[in-house]
C-alpha positions in Angstrom: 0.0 0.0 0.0 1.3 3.3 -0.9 2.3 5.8 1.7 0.2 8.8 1.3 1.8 10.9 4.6 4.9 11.5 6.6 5.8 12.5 9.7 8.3 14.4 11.0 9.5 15.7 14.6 11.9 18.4 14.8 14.6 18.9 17.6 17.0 21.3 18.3 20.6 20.3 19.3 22.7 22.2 22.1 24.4 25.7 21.6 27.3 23.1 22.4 27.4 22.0 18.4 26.8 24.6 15.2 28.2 22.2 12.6 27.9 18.6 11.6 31.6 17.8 11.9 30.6 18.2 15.9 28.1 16.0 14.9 29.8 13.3 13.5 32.6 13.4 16.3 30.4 13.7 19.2 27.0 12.2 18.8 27.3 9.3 15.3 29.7 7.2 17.3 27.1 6.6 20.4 24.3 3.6 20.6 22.2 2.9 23.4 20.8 -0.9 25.0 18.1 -1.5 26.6 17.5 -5.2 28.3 14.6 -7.5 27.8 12.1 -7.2 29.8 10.0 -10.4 31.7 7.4 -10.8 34.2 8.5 -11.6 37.3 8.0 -15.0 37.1 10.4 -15.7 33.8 13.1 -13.4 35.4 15.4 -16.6 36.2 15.8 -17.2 31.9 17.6 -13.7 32.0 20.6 -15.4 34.0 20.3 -18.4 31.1 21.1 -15.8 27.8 23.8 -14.3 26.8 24.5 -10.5 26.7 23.7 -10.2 22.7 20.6 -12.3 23.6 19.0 -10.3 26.2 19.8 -6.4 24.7 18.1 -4.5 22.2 20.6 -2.0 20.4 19.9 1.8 19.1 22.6 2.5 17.1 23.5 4.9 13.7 23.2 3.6 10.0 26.7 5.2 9.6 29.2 7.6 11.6 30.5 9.5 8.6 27.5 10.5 6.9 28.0 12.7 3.2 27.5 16.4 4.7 25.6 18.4 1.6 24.4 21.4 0.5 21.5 23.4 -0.4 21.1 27.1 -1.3 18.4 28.2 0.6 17.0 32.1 -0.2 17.4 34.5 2.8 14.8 34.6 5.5 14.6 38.5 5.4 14.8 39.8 2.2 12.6 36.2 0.3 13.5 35.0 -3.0 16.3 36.7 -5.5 19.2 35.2 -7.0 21.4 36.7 -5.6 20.7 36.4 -1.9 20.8 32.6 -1.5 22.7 31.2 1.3 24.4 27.9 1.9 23.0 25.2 4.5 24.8 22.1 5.2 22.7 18.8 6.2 23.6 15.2 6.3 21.0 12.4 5.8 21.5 9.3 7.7 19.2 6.5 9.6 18.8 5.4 13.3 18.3 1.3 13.6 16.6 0.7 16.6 16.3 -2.3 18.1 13.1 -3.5 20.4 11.1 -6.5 21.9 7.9 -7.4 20.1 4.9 -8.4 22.7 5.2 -12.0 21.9 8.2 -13.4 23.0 7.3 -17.3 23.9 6.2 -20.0 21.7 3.3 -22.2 22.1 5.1 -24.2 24.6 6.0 -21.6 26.6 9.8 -21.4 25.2 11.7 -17.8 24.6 11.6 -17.4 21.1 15.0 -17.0 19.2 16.2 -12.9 19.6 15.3 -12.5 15.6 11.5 -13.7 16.6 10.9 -11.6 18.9 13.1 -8.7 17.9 11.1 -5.7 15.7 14.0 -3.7 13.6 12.9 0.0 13.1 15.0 2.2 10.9 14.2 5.6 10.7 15.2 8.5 8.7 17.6 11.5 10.0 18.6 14.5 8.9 20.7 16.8 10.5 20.8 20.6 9.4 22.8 23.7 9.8 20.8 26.5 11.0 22.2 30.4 12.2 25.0 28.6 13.4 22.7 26.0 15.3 22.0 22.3 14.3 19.0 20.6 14.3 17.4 16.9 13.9 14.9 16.1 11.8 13.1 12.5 13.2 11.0 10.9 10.6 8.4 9.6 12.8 5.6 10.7 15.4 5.8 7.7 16.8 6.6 8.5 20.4 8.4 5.0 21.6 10.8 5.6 18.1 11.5 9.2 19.4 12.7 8.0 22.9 15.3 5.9 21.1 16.6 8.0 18.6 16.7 11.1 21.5 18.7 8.3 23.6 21.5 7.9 20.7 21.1 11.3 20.4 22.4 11.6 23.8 19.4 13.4 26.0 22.1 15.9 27.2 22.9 17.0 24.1 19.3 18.1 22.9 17.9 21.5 23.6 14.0 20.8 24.9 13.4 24.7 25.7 14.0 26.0 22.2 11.9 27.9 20.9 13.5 29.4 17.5 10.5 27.4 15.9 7.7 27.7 17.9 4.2 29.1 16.2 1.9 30.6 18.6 -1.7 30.3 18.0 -2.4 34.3 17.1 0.0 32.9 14.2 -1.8 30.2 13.2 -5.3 32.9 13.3 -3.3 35.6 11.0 -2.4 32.6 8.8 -6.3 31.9 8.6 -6.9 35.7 8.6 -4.0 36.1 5.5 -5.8 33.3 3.8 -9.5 34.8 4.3 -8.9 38.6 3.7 -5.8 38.4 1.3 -6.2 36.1 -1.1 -3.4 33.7 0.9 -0.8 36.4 0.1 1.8 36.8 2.7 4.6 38.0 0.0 5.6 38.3 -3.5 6.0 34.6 -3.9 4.5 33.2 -1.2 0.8 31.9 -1.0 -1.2 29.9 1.2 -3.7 28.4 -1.4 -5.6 26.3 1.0 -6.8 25.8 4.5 -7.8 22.8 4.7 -9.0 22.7 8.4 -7.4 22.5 11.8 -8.0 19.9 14.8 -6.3 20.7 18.6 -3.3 18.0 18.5 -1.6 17.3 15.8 -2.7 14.1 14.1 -1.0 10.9 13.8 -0.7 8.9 10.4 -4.3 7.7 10.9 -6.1 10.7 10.9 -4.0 13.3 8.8 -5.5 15.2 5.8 -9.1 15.7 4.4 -7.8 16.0 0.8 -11.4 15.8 -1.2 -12.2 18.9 -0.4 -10.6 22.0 -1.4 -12.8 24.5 0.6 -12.7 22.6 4.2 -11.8 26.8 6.2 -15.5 27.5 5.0 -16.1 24.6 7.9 -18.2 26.5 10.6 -16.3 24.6 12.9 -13.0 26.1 12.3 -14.6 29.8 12.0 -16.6 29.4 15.3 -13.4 27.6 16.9 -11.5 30.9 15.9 -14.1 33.4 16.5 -14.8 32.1 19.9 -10.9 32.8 20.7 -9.8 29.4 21.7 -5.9 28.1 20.9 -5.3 26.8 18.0 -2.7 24.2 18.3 -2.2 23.2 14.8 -3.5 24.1 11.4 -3.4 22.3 7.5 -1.9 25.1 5.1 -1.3 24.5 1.8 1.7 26.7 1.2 3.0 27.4 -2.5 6.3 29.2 -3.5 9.0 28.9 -6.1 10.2 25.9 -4.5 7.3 23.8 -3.2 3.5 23.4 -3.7 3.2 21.6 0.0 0.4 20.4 1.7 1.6 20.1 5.6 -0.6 20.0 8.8 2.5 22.3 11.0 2.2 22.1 14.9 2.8 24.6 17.5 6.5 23.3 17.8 6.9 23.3 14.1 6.6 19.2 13.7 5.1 18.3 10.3 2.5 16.0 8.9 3.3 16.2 5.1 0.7 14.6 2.5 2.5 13.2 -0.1 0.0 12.8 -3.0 -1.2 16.3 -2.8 2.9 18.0 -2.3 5.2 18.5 -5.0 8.5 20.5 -6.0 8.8 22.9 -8.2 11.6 24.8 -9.8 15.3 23.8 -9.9 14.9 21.1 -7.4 12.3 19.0 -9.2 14.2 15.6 -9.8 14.6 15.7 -5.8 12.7 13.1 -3.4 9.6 15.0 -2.3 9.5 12.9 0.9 13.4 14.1 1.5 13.2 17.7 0.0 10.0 19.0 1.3 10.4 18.7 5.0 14.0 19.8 5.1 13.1 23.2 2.8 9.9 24.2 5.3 12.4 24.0 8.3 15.5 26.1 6.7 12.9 28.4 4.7 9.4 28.5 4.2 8.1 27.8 8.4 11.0 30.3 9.6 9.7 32.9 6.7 6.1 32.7 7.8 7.5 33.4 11.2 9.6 36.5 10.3 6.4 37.8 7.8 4.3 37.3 11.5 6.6 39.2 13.3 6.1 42.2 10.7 2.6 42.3 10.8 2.3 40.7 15.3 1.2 44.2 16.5 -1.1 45.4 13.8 -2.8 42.5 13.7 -3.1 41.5 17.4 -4.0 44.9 18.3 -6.7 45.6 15.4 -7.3 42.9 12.9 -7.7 39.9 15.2 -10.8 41.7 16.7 -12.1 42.6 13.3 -11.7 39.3 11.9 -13.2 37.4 15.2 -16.1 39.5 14.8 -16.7 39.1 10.9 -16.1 35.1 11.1 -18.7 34.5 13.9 -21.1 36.5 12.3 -20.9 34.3 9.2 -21.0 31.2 11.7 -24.4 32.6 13.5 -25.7 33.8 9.4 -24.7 29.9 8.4 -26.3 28.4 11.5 -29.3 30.2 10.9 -29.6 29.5 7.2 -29.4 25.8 7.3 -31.3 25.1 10.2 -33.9 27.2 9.2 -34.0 28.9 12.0 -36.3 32.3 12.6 -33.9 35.0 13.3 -37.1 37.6 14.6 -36.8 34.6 17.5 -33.4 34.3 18.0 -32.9 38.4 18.5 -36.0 38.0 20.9 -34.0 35.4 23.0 -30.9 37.5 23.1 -32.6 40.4 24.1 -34.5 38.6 26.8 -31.3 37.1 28.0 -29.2 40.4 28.6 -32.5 41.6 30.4 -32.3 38.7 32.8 -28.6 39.2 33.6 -29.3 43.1 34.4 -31.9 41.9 36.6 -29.6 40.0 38.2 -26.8 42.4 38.4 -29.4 44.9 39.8 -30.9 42.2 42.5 -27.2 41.5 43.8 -26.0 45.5 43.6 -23.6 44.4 41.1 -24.3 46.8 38.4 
C-alpha cells in the first residue's frame, strides 16, 4: 500500500554544536541498550542468555555520513538570486532495536532474539541553521523518538527552544492572510488552502481531508476561531517557487506532510519530495512565515484579530441560521430577553 503521509519531529541540538563535523565526532559514534524485559515469574531465563541475547541495540546507519548542501533564499529579504545562502545537512538513519509483545512460543519457550526482535530504521537529517544544528526524526511515533533522543544523547538536545515555535495568534493571521488576502503573505509566497485545523496534531491515521478544497469555510473552524480558543495546529497548503506543500505544522513546528497532494517545483524538481519538502519548510518556508508574523504581530493583534473574530462569527451565527432554518425575529428576541435577565440579576445583587 502506498504511503500517502509523513511524519516528521523536529529537535534542536545544544548551543554546544553549530556544525555537523561536531556532529559526527560527538553524537554518530554513540548507541544505546536496553534489556529484555520479563514478568516476574520468567526473570530466572535472564541469568540463562547471553548478553547479545537479552539487549536491544539503538545504534547509527553510519558515523561519517555525506554532509551536503543546499542554497536556501534568505529569511529576510525572500526569494532573488542573488541572496541565497548555503546550509549544510547530512541524511542518515537510526536502527533501533526492540522487543515485540510476543516473546514465547506455544510451549512456553523464549523465542530465538530474531522472533521476537522488531527492527525499526528511521530517517535522520541533521541541518545547519544560524549557526545552530537541528534533527529532523522521521516519525511521530513517540516510543521511536525515545530511542533516537537516547542515541542522540538526551544531554545534548535542547527541549526549551523555541527558535520554531508558532503561537496560536499565528496560526489565526495565517487563517486571517488566507481569508482577507487572497493567501498572500509575499511576493512569492501563498497559502492556497486551508484545509481545516484539529487541537493536537494528528498521527498517520487521521491526517489530511484531501477531497475537499474548501474545508476553512467549515463552521467549525470559524466558530473555533471566532470564539478565541488556541489553535494548536493548522493544515496550510503553502506554495512558492520551490514547493506546492500540503503540511498539517504544529505549535512546535513538527510536520505531517501529504505526499500525494505536495510537489516540488523549480530547480529542485528531480529531488525526493519525501526528503526535499520537510527539510526546505524548516530552513525556509516555516522560519519565513514566522519572520512575515513578526512584521505584521502588533497590527494584527492589536486591530485585525478583533475585526476578523467578529466578521467570522457573524458568518458562523448567518450559516447556522440558514441551514437550520432557524427564525432570526426569535433568535434576537432570545438575546434580548437574555441580557435583560442578567441586568436583573446584576441589579438584585447590587452588582451593576
Amino acid at each position: 500500500m502506498t504511503k500517502k503521509s509523513i511524519n516528521t519531529r523536529l529537535m534542536k541540538l545544544t548551543s554546544k554544536f553549530n556544525s555537523i563535523d561536531q556532529v559526527k565526532s560527538i553524537i554518530l559514534n554513540k548507541r544505546h541498550e536496553s534489556s529484555l524485559n520479563l514478568k516476574k515469574d520468567k526473570q530466572n531465563l535472564l541469568t540463562t542468555l547471553g548478553s547479545d541475547e537479552k539487549s536491544f541495540l539503538s545504534m547509527w546507519s553510519t558515523n561519517n555520513p555525506n554532509i551536503e548542501e543546499i542554497y536556501i533564499p534568505n529569511i529576510v529579504d525572500g526569494e532573488t538570486e542573488s541572496n541565497r545562502l548555503v546550509r549544510k545537512y547530512a541524511v542518515l538513519e537510526a536502527i533501533v532495536e526492540y522487543s515485540k509483545n510476543k516473546k514465547f512460543d506455544s510451549e512456553g519457550m523464549l523465542l530465538p532474539k530474531i522472533e521476537r526482535t522488531n527492527i525499526d530504521k528511521i530517517k535522520i537529517i541533521f541541518f545547519e541553521y544560524n549557526n545552530q544544528v537541528f534533527v529532523i526524526i522521521y516519525s511521530n511515533y513517540d516510543p521511536n523518538i525515545y530511542r533516537v533522543k537516547k542515541i542522540l544523547g538526551e544531554e545534548n538536545i535542547d527541549e526549551d527552544h523555541d527558535g520554531y515555535k508558532i503561537s496560536s495568534d499565528m496560526f489565526t493571521w495565517m487563517f486571517f492572510k488566507y481569508s482577507s488576502f487572497a493567501g498572500i503573505l509575499d511576493q512569492t509566497l501563498k497559502i492556497k488552502n486551508i484545509a481545516g485545523f484539529m487541537g493536537n496534531i494528528s498521527d498517520e491515521h487521521n491526517v489530511f481531508r484531501g477531497d475537499s478544497e474548501q474545508t476553512s469555510e467549515l463552521i467549525m473552524t470559524k466558530a473555533f476561531i471566532s470564539n478565541g480558543e488556541k489553535i494548536k495546529n493548522l493544515i496550510v497548503r503553502a506554495v512558492d517557487e520551490m514547493i506546492d506543500g500540503t503540511l498539517r505544522i504544529d505549535e512546535y513546528s513538527n510536520i505531517n506532510m501529504n505526499i500525494n497532494m505536495s510537489e516540488i517545483r523549480g530547480q529542485f524538481i528531480a529531488e525526493d519530495k519525501e526528503f526535499f519538502i520537510p527539510l526546505y519548510s524548516y530552513l525556509y518556508l516555516i522560519p519565513r512565515m514566522i519572520y512575515l508574523y513578526k512584521i505584521d504581530s502588533k497590527t494584527f493583534i492589536e486591530t485585525d484579530k478583533k475585526n476578523f473574530s467578529a466578521k467570522i462569527g457573524e458568518e458562523v451565527i448567518l450559516s447556522i441560521l440558514e441551514k437550520n432554518n432557524i427564525d432570526i425575529g426569535l433568535i434576537s428576541k432570545k438575546v434580548v430577553q437574555t441580557r435583560n435577565s442578567k441586568l436583573l440579576t446584576l441589579e438584585k445583587t447590587g452588582t451593576l
